[in-house]
C-alpha positions as CSV (number, residue, x, y, z in Angstrom):
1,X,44.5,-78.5,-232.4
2,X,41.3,-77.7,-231.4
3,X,39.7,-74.2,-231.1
4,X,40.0,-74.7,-226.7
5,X,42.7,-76.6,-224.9
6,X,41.1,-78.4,-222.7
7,X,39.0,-81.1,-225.3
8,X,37.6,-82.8,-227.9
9,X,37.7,-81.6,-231.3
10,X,34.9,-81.6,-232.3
11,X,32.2,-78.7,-230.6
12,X,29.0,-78.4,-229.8
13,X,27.4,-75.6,-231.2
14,X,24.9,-73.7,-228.8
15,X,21.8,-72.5,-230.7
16,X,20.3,-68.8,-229.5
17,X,17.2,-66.9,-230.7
18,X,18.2,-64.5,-233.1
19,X,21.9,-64.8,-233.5
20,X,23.8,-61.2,-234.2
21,X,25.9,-61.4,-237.6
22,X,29.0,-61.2,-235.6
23,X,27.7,-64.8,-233.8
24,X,28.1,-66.7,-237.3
25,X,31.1,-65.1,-238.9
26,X,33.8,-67.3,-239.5
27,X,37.5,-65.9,-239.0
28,X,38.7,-63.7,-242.0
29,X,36.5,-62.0,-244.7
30,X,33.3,-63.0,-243.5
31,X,33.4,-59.9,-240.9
32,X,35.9,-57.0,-242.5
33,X,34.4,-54.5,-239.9
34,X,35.7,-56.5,-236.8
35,X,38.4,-54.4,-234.6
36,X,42.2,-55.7,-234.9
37,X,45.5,-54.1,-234.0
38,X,46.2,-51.1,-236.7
39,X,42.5,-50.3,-237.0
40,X,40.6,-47.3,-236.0
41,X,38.6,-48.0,-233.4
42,X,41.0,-50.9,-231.7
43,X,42.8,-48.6,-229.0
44,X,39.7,-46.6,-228.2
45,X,38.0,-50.3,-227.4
46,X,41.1,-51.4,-226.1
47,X,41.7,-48.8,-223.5
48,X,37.7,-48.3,-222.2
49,X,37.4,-51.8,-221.5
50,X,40.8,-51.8,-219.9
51,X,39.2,-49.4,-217.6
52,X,35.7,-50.9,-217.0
53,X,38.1,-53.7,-215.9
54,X,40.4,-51.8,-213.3
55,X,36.7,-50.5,-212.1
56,X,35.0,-53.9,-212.3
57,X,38.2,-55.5,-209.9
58,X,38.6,-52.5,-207.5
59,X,34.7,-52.3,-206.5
60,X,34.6,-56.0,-206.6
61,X,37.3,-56.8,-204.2
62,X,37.4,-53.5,-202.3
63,X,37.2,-54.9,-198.9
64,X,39.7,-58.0,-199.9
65,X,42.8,-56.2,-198.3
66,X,41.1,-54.4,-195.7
67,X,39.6,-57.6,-194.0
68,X,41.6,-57.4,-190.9
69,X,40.7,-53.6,-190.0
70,X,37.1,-54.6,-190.9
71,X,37.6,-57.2,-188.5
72,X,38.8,-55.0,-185.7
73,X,36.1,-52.2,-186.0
74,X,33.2,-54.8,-186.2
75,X,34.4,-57.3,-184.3
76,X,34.2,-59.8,-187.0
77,X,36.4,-63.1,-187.0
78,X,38.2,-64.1,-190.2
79,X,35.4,-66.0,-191.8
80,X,32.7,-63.2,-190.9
81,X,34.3,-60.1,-192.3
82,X,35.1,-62.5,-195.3
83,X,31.5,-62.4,-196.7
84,X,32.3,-58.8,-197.3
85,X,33.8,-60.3,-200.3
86,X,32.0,-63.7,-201.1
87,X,28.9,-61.6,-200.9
88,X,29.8,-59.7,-203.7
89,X,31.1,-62.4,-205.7
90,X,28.8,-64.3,-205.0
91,X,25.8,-62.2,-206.3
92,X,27.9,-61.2,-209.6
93,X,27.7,-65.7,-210.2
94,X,24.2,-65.5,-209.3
95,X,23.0,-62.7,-211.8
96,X,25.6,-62.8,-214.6
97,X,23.3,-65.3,-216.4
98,X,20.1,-62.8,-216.4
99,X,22.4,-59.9,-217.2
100,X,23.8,-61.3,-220.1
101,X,20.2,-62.1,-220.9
102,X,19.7,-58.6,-221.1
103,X,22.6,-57.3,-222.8
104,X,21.2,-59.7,-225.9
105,X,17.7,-57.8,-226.1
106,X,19.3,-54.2,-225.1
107,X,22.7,-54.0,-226.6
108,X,26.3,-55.3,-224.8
109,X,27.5,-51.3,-224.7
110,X,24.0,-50.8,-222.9
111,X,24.6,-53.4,-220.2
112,X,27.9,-52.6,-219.7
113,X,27.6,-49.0,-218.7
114,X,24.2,-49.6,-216.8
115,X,25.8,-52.0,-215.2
116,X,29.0,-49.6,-214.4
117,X,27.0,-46.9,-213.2
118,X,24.4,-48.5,-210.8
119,X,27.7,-50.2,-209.3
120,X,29.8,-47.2,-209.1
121,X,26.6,-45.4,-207.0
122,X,26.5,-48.2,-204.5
123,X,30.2,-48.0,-204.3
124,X,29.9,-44.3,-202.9
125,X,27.6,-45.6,-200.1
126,X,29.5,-48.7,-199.0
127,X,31.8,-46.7,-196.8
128,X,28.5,-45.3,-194.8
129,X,27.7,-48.9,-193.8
130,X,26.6,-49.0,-190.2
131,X,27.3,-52.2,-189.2
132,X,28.9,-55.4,-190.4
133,X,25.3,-56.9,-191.9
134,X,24.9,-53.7,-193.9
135,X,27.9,-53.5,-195.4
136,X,27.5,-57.0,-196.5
137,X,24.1,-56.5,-198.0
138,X,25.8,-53.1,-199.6
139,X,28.3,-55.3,-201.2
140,X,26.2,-58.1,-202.5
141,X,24.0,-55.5,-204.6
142,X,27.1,-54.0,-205.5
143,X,28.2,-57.6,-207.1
144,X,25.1,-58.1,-208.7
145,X,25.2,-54.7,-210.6
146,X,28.9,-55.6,-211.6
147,X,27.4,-59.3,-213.5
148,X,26.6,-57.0,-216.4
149,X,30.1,-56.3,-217.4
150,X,31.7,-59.6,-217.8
151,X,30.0,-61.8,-220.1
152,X,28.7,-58.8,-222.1
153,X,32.8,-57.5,-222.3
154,X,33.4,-61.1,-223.8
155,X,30.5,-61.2,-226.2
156,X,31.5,-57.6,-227.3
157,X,35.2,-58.4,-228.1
158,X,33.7,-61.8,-229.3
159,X,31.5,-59.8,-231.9
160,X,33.6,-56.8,-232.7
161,X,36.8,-58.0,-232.4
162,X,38.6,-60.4,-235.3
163,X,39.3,-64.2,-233.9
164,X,43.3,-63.8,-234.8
165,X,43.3,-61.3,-232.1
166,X,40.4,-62.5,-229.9
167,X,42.8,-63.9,-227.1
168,X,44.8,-60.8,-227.2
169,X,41.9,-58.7,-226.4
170,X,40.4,-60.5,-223.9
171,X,44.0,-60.0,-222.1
172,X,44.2,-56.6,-222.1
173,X,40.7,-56.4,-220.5
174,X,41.8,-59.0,-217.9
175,X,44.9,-56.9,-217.3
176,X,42.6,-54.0,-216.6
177,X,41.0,-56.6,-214.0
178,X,45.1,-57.2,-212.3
179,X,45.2,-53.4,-212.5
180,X,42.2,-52.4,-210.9
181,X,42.7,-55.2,-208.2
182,X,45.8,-53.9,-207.3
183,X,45.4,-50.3,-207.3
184,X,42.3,-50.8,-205.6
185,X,44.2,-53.0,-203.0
186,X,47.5,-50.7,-202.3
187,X,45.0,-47.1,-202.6
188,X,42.7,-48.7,-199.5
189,X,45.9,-50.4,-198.0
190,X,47.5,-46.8,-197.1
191,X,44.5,-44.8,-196.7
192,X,43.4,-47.6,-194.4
193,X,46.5,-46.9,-192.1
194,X,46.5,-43.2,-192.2
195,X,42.6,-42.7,-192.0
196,X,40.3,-46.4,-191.8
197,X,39.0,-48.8,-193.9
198,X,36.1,-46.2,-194.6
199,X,37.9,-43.1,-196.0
200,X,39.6,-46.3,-198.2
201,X,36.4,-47.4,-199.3
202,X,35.7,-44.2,-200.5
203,X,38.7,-43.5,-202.3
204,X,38.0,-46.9,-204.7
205,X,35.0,-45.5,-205.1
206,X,36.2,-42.4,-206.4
207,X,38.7,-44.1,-208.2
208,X,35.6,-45.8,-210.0
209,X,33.9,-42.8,-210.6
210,X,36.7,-41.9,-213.0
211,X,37.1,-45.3,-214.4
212,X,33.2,-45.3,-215.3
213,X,33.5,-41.4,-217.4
214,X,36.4,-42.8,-219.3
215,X,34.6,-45.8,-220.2
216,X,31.2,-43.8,-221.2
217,X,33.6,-41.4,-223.9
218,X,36.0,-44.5,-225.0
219,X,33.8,-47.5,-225.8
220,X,32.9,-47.7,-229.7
221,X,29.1,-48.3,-231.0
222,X,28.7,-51.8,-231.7
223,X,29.1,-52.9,-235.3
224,X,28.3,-56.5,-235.3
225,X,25.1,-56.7,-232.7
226,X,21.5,-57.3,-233.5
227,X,19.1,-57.4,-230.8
228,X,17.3,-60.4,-229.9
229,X,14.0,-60.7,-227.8
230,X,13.5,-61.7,-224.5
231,X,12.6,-65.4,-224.9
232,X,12.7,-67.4,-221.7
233,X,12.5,-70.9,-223.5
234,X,15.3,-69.9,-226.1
235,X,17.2,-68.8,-222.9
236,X,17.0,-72.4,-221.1
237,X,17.2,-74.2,-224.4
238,X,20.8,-72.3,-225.2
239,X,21.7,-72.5,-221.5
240,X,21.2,-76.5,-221.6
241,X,23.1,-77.3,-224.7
242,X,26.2,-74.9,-223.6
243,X,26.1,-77.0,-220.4
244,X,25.5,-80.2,-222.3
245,X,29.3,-79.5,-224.3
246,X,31.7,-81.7,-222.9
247,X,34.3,-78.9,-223.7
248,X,32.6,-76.1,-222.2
249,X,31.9,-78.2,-219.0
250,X,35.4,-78.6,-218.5
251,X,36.2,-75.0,-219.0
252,X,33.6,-73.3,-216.6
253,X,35.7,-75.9,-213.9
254,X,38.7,-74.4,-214.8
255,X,38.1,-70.9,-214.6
256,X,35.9,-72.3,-211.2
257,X,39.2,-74.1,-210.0
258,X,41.4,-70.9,-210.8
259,X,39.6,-68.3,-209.0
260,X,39.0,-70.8,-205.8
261,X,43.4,-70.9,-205.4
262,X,43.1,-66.9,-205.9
263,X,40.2,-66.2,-203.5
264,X,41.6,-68.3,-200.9
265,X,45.2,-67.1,-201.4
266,X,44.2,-63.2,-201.6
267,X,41.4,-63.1,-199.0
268,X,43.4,-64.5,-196.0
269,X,47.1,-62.9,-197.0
270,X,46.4,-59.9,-195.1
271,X,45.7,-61.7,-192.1
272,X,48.8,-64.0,-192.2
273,X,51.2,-60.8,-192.6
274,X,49.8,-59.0,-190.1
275,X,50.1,-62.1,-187.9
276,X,53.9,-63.2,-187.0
277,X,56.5,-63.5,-187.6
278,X,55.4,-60.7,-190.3
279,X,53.7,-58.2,-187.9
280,X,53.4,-55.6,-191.2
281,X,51.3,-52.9,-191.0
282,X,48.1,-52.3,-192.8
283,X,49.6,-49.5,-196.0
284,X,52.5,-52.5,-196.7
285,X,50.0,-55.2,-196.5
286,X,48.3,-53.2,-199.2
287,X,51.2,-52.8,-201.3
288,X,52.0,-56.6,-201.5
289,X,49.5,-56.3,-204.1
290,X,52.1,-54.8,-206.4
291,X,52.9,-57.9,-207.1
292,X,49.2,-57.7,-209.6
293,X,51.6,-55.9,-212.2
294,X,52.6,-60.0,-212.5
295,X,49.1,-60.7,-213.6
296,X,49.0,-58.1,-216.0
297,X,51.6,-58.9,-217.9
298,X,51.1,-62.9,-218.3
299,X,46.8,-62.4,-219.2
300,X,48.5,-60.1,-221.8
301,X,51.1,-62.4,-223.1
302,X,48.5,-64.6,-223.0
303,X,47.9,-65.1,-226.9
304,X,51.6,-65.3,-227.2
305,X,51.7,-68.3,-224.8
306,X,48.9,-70.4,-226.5
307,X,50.9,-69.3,-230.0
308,X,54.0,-71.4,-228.7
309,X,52.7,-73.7,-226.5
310,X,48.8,-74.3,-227.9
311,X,46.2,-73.8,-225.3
312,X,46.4,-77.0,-223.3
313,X,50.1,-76.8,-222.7
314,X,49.7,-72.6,-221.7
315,X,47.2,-74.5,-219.2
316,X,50.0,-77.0,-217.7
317,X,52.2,-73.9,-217.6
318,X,49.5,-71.8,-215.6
319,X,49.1,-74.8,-213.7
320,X,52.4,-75.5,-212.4
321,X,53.3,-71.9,-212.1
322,X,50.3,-71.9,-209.5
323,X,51.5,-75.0,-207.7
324,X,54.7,-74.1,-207.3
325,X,54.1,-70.8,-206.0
326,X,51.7,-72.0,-203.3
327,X,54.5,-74.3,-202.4
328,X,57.1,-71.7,-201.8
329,X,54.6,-69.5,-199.7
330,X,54.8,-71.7,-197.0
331,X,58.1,-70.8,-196.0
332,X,58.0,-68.1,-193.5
333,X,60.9,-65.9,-194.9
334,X,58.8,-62.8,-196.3
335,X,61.0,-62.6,-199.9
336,X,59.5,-66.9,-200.4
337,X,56.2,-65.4,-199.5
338,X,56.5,-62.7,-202.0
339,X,58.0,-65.1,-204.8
340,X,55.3,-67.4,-203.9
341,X,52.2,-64.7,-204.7
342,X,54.1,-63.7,-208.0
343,X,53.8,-67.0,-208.8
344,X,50.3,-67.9,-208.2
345,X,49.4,-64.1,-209.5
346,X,50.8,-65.0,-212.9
347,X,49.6,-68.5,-212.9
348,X,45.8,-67.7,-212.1
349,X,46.2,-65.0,-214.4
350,X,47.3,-66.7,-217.5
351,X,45.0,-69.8,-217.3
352,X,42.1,-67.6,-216.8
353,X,42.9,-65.7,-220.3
354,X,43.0,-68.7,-221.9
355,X,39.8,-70.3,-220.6
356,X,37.9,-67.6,-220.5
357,X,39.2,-66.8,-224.3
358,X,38.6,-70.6,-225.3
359,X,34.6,-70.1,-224.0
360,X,34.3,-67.6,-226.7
361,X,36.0,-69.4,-229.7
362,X,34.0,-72.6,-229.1
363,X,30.5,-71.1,-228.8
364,X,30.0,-70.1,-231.6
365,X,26.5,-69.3,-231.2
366,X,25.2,-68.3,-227.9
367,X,28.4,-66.3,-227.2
368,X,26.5,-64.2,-224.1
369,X,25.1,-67.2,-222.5
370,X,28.0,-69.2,-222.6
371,X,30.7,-66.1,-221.4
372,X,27.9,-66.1,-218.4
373,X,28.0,-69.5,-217.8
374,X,32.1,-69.2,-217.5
375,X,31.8,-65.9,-215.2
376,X,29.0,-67.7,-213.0
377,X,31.5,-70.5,-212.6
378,X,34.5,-68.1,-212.0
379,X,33.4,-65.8,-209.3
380,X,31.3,-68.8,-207.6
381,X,34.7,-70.4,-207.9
382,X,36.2,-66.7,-206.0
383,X,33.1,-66.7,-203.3
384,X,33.6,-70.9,-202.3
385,X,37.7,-70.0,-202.3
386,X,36.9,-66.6,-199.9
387,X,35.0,-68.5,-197.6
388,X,37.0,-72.0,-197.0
389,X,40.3,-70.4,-197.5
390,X,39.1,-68.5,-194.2
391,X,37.8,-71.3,-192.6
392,X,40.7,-73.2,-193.8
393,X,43.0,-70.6,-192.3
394,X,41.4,-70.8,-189.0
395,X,41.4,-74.4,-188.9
396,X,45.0,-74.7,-189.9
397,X,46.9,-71.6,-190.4
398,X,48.0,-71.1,-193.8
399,X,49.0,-74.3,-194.9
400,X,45.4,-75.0,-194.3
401,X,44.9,-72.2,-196.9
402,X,47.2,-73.6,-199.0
403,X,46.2,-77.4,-198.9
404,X,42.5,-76.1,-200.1
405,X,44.4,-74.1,-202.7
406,X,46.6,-77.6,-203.8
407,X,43.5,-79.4,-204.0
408,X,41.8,-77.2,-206.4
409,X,45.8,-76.9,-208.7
410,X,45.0,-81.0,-208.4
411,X,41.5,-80.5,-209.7
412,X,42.9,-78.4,-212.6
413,X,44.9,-80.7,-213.7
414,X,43.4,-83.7,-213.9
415,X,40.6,-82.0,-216.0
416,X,42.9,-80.9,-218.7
417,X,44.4,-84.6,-219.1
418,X,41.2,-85.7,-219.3
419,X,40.7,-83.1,-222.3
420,X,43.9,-84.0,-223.4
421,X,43.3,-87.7,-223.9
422,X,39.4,-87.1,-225.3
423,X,41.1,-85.0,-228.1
424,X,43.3,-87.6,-228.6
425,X,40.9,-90.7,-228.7
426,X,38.6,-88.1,-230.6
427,X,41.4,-87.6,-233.4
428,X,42.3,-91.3,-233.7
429,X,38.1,-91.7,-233.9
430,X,38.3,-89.4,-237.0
431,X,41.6,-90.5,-238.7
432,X,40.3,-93.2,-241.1
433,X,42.6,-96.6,-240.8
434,X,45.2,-97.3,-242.8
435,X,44.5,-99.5,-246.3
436,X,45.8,-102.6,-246.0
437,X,48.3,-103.3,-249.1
438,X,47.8,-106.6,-251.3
């Protein structure tokens, strides 16, 4: 089977400026100083990136479960106080690319807590926004200061960490992401209700604050980086041929396709349960988000899943968990509803690990650029699904929402047969024919 699960066999390997040694190790011996499970250094790495991730999804999505107060203070309809997400989003997509540019000449460790810290200041200052246009501009150089920390926590783990327990790794630190979304969601649910959506804003913010000093004592020195130079050209030229891989393509669409169902779903569930025949108030809105703890364990079990089933078929399994969990939150029984977001939450969670851990194993070269490429394509994928799942909501209640959320499971799906049959055609390409016997 193929290093991803969603193509061809054979890969395209990206080419990048000056390459660290971790870029062009193969699994094994050629790197005995790479982190694994057992070795010092591996918890310590484990549990700071953990928490840049519960800080990275609690900033980012901050205003996610406090859209209808936001809404009622400002005067804001559904699809207006919903760019208080896609505008973060948003920007992370649009600057991930640069970041990770950076993060090659200045070190991933570098980026990572530069990029923590500028996002964790702007975080303190959200909750002062004076209107609905500020707070939106607030949260959009908030997202953009966040773009350093994914691609350059995939290239780290990429570099440091051995390829038998890449996909493991890169689940815990998506776990921290369910974590932090969570927490972030059920803290500014409550506060929200006792004292407004600002004192919540502030308390994430705090909660980031804390997140950001464990990260700055936890995180190991790099090992397996080398800097590179600042090279415009090299940039582009690595840029094209990770976009020019077939495999890769189809990947960054997957992770796109994912995060559209879960932006949709998460950015217009608050409004639906406040609505009736729900009429919940705003703290138990905020503790649906429990249901996150669902996300953290299946990105975890992640590697175990592509173990068992290889990585197309954890895919189909993410898939069809999504689907049928959008299906069952139609009903309008709040226990269905509940079902139907553990459903999706494991789903989206699952298939992201194992895209997002497929990027890195096929680029062998290139590693930043290409984790960029997949992040640019996820939370462009989180901004489109923010915004139409509110228009869509609007237009059509919530099986508008989840239509637009179908269409995208559809879209999943018929990318990974695709992949599916091109490995197939690609292995019967390779397999010589039989000799004929005389």
């Amino acid at each position: 089977m193929p290093p991803a699960s969603t193509g061809a066999s054979t890969l395209t390997v990206a080419a990048s400026p000056q390459p660290s040694p971790a870029t062009v190790a193969t699994a094994g011996s050629a790197a005995p100083d790479r982190l694994e499970p057992g070795r010092p250094g591996y918890r310590r790495m484990s549990f700071a990136l953990f928490a840049a991730g519960v800080a990275t999804f609690a900033l980012l999505y901050s205003t996610q479960a406090l859209l209808p107060a936001v809404s009622a203070s400002l005067g804001a309809t559904a699809g207006q106080a919903s760019w208080t997400v896609s505008a973060a989003t948003g920007a992370l997509a649009l600057c991930v690319l640069p970041m990770s540019a950076l993060s090659e000449r200045f070190g991933r460790r570098q980026m990572m807590t530069a990029s923590l810290t500028v996002a964790v200041l702007v975080g303190l200052l959200v909750p002062f926004a004076p209107s609905l246009g500020w707070l939106i501009a607030l949260r959009a150089v908030q997202g953009a200061a966040l773009a350093g920390l994914p691609a350059s926590a995939m290239a780290y783990l990429a570099e440091e960490v051995r390829p038998k327990a890449l996909v493991a790794a890169i689940g815990l630190f998506v776990a921290g992401n369910s974590i932090g979304g969570m927490s972030g969601r059920i803290l500014t649910g409550w506060i929200a209700q006792l004292w407004g959506w600002r004192a919540a804003l502030g308390a994430v913010g705090l909660l980031a604050v804390a997140c950001a000093v464990v990260f700055h004592f936890m995180i190991p020195r790099a090992r397996n980086f080398t800097p590179g130079t600042l090279n415009p050209k090299a940039l582009a030229k690595t840029v094209g041929e990770h976009l020019a891989d077939p495999l890769l393509r189809r990947l960054y669409a997957i992770g796109a396709l994912f995060m559209t169902v879960f932006g949709a779903v998460y950015t217009v569930i608050g409004y639906r349960l406040v609505e009736a025949p729900f009429n919940l108030p705003q703290g138990v809105v905020g503790s649906i988000f429990l249901v996150y703890l669902v996300g953290t364990v299946s990105s975890a079990a992640a590697g175990q899943l592509v173990a068992r089933l290889g990585r197309r078929g954890a895919l189909y399994l993410a898939v069809s968990t999504t689907a049928a969990g959008l299906l069952l939150s139609l009903a309008d029984q709040l226990a269905a509803v509940l079902l139907g977001l553990v459903l999706i939450t494991a789903g989206f969670f699952a298939g992201h690990a194992v895209a997002s851990s497929s990027v890195s194993r096929t680029a062998t070269k290139g590693r930043a650029q290409a984790s960029a490429l997949y992040q640019s394509a996820y939370y462009l994928g989180s901004s489109a699904g923010g915004t139409l799942g509110a228009v869509a909501f609007h237009a059509g209640g919530w099986a508008g929402t989840v239509s637009l959320g179908l269409l995208a499971v559809l879209g999943v799906v018929s990318i990974t047969l695709y992949g599916t049959r091109a490995a197939r055609a690609e292995r019967r390409r390779l397999v010589p024919p039989a000799s004929v016997q005389n």
